[in-house]
C-alpha positions as CSV (number, residue, x, y, z in Angstrom):
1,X,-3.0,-22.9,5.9
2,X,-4.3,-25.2,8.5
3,X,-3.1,-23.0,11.4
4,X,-4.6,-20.0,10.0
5,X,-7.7,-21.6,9.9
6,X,-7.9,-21.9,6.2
7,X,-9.0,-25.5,4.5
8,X,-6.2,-24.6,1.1
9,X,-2.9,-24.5,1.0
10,X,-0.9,-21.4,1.1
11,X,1.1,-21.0,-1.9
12,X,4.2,-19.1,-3.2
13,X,2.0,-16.7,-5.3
14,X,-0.6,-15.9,-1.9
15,X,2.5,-14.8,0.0
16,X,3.3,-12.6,-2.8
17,X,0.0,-11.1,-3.2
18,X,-0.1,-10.4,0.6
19,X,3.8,-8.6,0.9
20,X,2.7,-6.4,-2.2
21,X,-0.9,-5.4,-1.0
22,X,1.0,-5.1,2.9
23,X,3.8,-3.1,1.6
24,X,1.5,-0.7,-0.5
25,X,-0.4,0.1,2.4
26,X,2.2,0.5,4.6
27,X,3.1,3.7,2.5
28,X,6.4,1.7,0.6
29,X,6.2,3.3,-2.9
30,X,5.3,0.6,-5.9
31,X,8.3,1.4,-7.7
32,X,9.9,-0.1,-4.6
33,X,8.2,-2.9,-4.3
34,X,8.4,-3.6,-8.2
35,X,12.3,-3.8,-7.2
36,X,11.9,-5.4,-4.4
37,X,10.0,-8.4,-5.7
38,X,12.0,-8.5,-8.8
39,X,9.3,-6.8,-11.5
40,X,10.6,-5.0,-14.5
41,X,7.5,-3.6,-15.2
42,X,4.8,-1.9,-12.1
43,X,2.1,-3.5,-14.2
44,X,3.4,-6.8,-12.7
45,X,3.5,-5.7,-9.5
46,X,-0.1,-3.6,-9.4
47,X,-1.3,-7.4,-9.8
48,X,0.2,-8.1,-6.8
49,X,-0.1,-5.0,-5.0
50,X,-3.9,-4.5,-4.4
51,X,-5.1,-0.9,-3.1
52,X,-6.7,-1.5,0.1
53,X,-10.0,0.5,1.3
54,X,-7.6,1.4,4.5
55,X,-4.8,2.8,2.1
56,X,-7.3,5.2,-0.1
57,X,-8.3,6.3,3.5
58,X,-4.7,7.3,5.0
59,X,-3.8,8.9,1.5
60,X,-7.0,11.0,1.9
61,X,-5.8,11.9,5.5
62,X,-2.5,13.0,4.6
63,X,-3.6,15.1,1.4
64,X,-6.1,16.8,4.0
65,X,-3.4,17.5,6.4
66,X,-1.4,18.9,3.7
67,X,-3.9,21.4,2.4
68,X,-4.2,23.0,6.1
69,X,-2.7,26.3,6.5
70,X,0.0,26.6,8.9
71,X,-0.9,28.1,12.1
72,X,-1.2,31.6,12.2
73,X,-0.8,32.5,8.7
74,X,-3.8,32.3,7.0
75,X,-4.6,34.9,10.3
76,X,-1.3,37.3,9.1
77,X,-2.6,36.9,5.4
């Protein structure tokens, strides 16, 4: 931790939190990640895996870009 600038020590279950909460947000599916770390059960891994502010905002971004019409057709319709 000291080169990170933090006064604790890092520890096995930190590194876990962080790869679940950086693999959510970088769009890898829970169920994945569930598997990945070893988790029978996603309620075990949604401890881990904490929804960032930054992850609610590219979902919202990608539903929005899904609801737009494709080009021209809402001008055929």
């Amino acid at each position: 931790g000291v080169a990170l600038g933090m006064k604790e020590n890092l520890s096995y279950h930190m590194a876990r939190h962080s790869f679940g909460t950086l693999t959510l947000t970088a769009g890898i599916p829970i169920e994945s990640i569930a598997r990945i770390m070893g988790h029978t059960n996603i309620d075990s891994t949604q401890v881990y895996a904490q929804v960032t502010d930054r992850k609610i905002s590219s979902d919202m971004d990608r539903l929005m870009e899904r609801r737009k019409p494709a080009a021209g057709k809402e001008a055929a319709g």
